[in-house]
C-alpha positions in Angstrom: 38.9 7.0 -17.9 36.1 5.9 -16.0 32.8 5.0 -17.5 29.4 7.2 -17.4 26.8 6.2 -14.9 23.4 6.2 -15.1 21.5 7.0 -12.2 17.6 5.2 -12.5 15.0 7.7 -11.6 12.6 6.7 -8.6 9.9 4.8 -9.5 6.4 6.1 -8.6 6.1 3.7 -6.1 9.2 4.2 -4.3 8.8 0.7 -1.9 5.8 0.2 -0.5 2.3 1.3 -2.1 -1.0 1.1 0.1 0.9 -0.6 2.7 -1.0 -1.4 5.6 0.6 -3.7 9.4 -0.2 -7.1 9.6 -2.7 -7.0 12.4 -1.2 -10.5 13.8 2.5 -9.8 13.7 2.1 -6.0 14.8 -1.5 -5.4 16.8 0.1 -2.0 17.8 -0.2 -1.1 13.9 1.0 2.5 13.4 1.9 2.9 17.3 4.9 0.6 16.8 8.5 0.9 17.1 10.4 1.5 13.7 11.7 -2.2 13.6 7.9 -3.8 14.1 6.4 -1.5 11.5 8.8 -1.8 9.2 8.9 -6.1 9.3 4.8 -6.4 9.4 4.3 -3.4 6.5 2.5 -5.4 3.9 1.4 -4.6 0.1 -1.9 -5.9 -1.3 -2.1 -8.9 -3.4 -5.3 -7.3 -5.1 -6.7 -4.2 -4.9 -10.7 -3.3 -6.4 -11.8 -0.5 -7.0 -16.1 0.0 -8.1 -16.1 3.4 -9.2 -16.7 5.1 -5.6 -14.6 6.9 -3.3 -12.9 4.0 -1.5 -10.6 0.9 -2.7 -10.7 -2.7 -1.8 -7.1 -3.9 -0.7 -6.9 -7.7 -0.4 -3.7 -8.1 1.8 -1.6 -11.5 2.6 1.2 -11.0 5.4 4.6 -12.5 4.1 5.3 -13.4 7.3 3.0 -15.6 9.0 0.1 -15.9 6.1 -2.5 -13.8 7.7 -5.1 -12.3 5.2 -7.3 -9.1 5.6 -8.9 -6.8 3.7 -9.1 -2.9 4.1 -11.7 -0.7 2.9 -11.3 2.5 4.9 -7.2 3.3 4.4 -7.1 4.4 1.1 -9.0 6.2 -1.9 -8.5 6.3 -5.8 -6.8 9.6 -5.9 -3.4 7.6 -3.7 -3.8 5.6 -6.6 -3.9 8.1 -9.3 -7.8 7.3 -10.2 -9.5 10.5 -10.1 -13.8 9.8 -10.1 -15.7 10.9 -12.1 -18.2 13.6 -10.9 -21.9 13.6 -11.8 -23.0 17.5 -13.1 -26.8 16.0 -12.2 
């Protein structure tokens, strides 16, 4: 008799959330092979948000300890934050 197994569900960030290339170890960014995108994808270490309709992600490469930050790749909603909307 075998034992039942349990098979997790996905979690809602599958691997990677907000993910953006490590501008040093991949200057190609999205352009890149599969191998170079896939070692220099990154997660933030902090993400902001202040209510409008961009975040703040702080970012430190594993790799080779490169910071950045990136205001234009992503908005609340990826996040699940859904603005509110003035009726004025």
């Amino acid at each position: 008799m075998t034992a039942p197994t349990i098979t997790p569900e996905a979690a809602q960030f599958h691997d990677l959330w907000c993910g953006d290339y490590c501008p040093t170890c991949n200057p190609a960014g999205e352009h890149a092979d599969r191998c170079a995108r896939q070692c220099s994808l990154t997660e933030p270490d902090a993400v902001t948000w202040g209510g409008g309709v961009r975040l703040l992600c702080e970012y430190v490469c594993d790799r080779c300890g490169h910071q950045w930050r990136r205001a234009d790749l992503w908005t609340p909603e990826n996040l699940g934050f859904v603005p509110q909307r003035s009726a004025a």
